[in-house]
N, C-alpha and C positions, 0 to 999 in steps of 0.2 A: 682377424689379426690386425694391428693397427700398423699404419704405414712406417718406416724406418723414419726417424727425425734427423736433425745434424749431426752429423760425424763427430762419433765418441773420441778420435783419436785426434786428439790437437795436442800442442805443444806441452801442458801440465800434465797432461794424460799419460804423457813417454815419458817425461821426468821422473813421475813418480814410478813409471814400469820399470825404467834405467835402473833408480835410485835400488828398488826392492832388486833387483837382479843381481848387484852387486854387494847390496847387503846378506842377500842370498848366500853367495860364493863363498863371502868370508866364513860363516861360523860352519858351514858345508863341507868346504873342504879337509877340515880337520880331522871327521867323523872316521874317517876308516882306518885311520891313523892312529887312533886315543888309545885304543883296545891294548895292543900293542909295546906304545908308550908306557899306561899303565905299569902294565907287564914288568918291563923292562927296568921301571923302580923298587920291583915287588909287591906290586900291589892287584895281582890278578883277580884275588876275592872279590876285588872293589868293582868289577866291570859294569855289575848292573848300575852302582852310581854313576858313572859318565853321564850317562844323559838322563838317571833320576834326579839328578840333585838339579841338573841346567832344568829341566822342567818344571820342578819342585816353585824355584825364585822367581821363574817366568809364570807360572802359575799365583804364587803371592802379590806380585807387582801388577795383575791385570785390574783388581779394581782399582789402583793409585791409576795408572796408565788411562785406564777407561773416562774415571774422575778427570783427569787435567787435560785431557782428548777434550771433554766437551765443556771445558772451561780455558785454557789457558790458548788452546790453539792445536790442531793436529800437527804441523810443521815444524813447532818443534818440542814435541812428544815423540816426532818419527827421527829429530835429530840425537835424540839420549838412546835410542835401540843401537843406532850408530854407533855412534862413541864409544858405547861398551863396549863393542867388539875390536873397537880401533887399539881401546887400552889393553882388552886381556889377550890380544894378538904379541904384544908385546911382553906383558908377563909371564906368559909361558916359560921362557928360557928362564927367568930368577925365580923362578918358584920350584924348582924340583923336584921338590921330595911327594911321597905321597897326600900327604897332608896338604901342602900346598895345591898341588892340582887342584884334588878335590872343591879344598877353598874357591880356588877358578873357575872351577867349573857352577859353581854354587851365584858368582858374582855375574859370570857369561852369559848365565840365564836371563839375567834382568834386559838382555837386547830384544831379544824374542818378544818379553813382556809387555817391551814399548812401541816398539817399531810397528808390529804388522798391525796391532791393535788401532794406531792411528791411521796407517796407510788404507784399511778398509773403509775408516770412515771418513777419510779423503777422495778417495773412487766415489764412495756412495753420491758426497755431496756433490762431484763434476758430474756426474751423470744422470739422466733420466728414469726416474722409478723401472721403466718398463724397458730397459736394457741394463737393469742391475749385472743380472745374470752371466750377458755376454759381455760385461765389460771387468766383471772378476772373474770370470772365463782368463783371456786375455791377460790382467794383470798374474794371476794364479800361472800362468805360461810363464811368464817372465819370470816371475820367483823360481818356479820349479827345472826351470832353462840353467839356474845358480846352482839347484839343487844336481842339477845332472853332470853341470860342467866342473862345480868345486870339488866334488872328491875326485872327480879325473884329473884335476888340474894337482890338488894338495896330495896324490899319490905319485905323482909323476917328481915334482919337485922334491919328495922326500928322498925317493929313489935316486933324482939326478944329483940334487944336493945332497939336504940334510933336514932334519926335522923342525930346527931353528929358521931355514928359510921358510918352511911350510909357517910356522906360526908370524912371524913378520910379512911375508905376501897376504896373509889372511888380515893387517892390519892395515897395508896398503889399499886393498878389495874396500875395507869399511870405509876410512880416509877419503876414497871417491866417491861414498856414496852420500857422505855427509858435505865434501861440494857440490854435488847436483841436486840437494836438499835447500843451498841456500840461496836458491836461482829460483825456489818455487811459492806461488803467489799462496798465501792464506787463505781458507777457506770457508772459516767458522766467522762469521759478520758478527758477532757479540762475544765479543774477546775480554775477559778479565786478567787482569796482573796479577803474580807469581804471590802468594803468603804461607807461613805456613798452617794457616785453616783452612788453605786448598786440600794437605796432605789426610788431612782430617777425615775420616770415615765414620759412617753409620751405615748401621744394616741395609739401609734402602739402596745402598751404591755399591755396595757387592755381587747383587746377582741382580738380574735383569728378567724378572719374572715368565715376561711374557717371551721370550724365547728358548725358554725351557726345553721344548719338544726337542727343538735341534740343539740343543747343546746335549740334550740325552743321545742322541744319535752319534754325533760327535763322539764323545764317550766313550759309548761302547765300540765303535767303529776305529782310534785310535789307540786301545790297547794294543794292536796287533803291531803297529808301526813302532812304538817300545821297544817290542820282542825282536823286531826286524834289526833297528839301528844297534841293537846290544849284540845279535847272536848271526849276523848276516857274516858278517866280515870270519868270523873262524870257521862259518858254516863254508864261505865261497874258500876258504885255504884247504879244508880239508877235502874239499870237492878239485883242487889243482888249481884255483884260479890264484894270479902270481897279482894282479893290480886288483888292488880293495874296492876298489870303487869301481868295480867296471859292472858291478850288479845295477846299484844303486845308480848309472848312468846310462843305465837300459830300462830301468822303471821310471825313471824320469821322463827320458824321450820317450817312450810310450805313452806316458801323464800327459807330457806337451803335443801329443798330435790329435788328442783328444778333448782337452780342455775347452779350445775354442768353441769346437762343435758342441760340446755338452752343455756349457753354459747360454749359449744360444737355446740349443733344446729347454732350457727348464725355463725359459723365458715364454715358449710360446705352447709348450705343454704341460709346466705346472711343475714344481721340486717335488711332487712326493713318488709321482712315477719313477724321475729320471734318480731320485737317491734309492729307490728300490732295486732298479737294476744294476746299479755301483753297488751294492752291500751284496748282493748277489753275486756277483765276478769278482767282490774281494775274498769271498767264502769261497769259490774253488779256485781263485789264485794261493790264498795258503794252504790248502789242500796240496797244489800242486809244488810249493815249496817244501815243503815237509816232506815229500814222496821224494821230492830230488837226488838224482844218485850218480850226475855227471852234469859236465858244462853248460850243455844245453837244455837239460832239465831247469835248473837253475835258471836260466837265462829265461827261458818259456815263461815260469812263473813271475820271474820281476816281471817282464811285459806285462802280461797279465795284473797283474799287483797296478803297476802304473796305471793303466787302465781304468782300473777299478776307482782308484786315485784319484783320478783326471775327471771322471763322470762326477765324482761326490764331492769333493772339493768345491767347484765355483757354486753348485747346488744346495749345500748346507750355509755357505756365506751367504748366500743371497734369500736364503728361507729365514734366515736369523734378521737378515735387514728386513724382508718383509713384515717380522711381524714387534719388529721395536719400534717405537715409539720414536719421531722424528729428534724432537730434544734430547733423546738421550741414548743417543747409534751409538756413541764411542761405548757407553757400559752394557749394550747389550750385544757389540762385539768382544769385547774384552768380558763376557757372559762365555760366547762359544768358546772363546780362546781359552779360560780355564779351563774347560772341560775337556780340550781336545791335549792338553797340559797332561792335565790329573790323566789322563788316558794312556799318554804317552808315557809319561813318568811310573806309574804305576804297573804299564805293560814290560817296561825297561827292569822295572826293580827283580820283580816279582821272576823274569828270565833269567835275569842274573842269577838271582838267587838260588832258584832252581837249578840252573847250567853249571856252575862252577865247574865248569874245565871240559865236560864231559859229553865228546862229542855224537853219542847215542840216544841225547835227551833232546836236543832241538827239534826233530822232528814231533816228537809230543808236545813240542811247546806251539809251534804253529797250528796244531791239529785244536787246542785248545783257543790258541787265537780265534781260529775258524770260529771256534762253539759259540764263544761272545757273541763274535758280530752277527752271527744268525741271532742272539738275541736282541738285535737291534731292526732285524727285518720283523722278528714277531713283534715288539715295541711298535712299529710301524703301520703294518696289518692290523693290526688291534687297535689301536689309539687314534688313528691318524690316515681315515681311508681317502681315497682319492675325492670324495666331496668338500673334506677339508679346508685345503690351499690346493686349488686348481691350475691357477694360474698367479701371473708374477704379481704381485701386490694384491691378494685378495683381503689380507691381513694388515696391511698394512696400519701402522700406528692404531692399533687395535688396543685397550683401554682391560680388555674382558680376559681373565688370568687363565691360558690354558690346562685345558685337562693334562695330568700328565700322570 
């Protein structure tokens, strides 16, 4: 194993962790909240759109996002994910009706699209090939640190206030993140100016070939996180729990005590191991959510779930970087990030749809969850055995179109 080089954590390194944690919070904290909201205009039908529609725009925007990532500058590519959220934090209150949300939620999505898509290819270029791993370990902490603390923070503030301070605090959150964005050095040494033949696509910059394998993994493994953010929150009411996010802030902390360790792991024994045993523990984490029939059942399986999370997470990012092609990380991040989109989005609709109201079907939806992502361990097993990608960078700016 080769010797640790310089210290990943320098002053850009926390900026951008800062920047992503607070960007984190903002569009986070709303999530346990919406369900609800919805509701409350009459628009219960619509649940599974919440986070179909935000993943839908955030999924169209990854190749523009990827494109102007490895043309215009990561920095501020990472500052328009911002923005978004800073304005539609603010929107919320004049848009009321159902139709409007929706609309919001449709436009909300474009933050997702831009931001983390540059901020990975930001990490990539500060750091050294052979601590990819544990340095979006690490970053992957910090996001998911927003993800634990926003809906604790945006459920508490509903309760003490009102829903309107929830969605204004949630624009404050972004607001900070896009000052500590403008404090951060550039990273991409051949920078082109803004036209609109940037926006311009062709086939070649939509998907990112040669990281296929993981964006299938991706895929199938983020359906279930869909189901989770649509059907958690009336699963945790009907189960007594009075704060919405107190689920989601237990799979989180879970996520974040493992992250670090994981991401280091897949650095010195290779991604296809360490995402084999995360698709493993996410398969009888929903298992275990589905069977859930009191607080602490509930609770067991977020951990669990977070866990599962926390292993796969920095391990699919850093198997996507290994095996893109140096010139063009930003489009075969915003490669994974469709897929883990379309995953999300698709798991979210597809719940809803199904769920409408009826709180005797969730359990079948999880048990369903499960069934995917075991098809992602057989996709794995099959395609993709441990002689593969061994280790961190075996692949690296590889040329040759994997099997998939």
């Amino acid at each position: 194993m080769n010797k640790p080089g310089p210290s990943i954590y320098n002053l850009q390194f926390g900026l951008v962790c800062l920047s992503s944690f607070l960007f984190s919070c903002s569009f986070n904290m709303l999530i346990p909240e919406l369900p609800a909201y919805l509701e409350s205009m009459g628009g219960s039908q619509y649940k599974g759109l919440i986070i179909a529609l935000f993943t839908l725009t955030a999924g169209i925007s990854r190749p523009f996002s990827g494109r102007l990532t490895d043309t215009l500058g990561r920095v501020p590519i990472m500052a328009v994910g911002s923005i978004v959220c800073f304005i539609c934090g603010f929107l919320y209150p004049v848009l009321g009706t159902v139709a409007g949300f929706l609309f919001l939620r449709l436009i909300h999505g474009f933050s997702t699209g831009f931001k983390p898509t540059a901020t990975a290819a930001y990490v990539a270029d500060l750091v050294p090939r052979e601590r990819w791993g544990e340095a979006l370990g690490f970053h992957g902490l910090c996001f998911s640190t927003g993800l634990a603390v926003g809906p604790a923070i945006g459920s508490t503030i509903k309760l003490a206030f009102s829903l309107n301070a929830l969605f204004y605090t949630s624009s404050i959150f972004a607001l900070l993140s896009i000052v500590i964005l403008m404090n951060m050095k550039e990273t991409l040494k051949e920078k082109q100016r803004f036209t609109f033949a940037s926006l311009k696509l062709t086939k070649n910059d939509i998907i990112a070939v040669e990281v296929l394998p993981a964006a299938i993994v991706t895929f199938l493994s983020y359906i279930a996180y869909g189901a989770i953010l649509t059907l958690i929150p009336d699963w945790g009411s009907h189960l007594g729990i009075v704060n919405k996010g107190l689920f989601f802030m237990v799979f989180t902390i879970a996520s974040i005590l493992i992250r670090f360790v994981a991401g280091k792991a897949s650095d010195r024994y290779g991604r296809i191991p360490v995402i084999n045993i995360g698709l493993s523990l996410l398969v009888v984490a929903l298992f275990i959510v589905g069977f859930a029939d009191s607080f602490w059942g509930l609770m067991a399986g977020g951990a669990l779930y977070g866990i599962s999370t926390g292993i796969l997470s920095p391990a699919l990012n850093a198997w996507t970087i290994d095996l893109s092609q140096p010139e063009h990380r930003g489009k075969a991040v915003a490669t994974m990030y469709i897929a883990l989109e379309a995953g999300i989005g698709i798991g979210a609709f597809a719940a809803g749809w199904y769920y409408q109201d009826v709180i005797a079907r969730i359990p079948l939806v999880m048990y369903i969850s499960a069934g995917i992502t075991f098809m992602a361990i057989l996709y794995m097993l099959i395609k993709h055995n441990k002689s593969r990608v061994t280790k961190a960078g075996t692949e690296v700016g590889t040329n040759i179109t994997p099997e998939v």
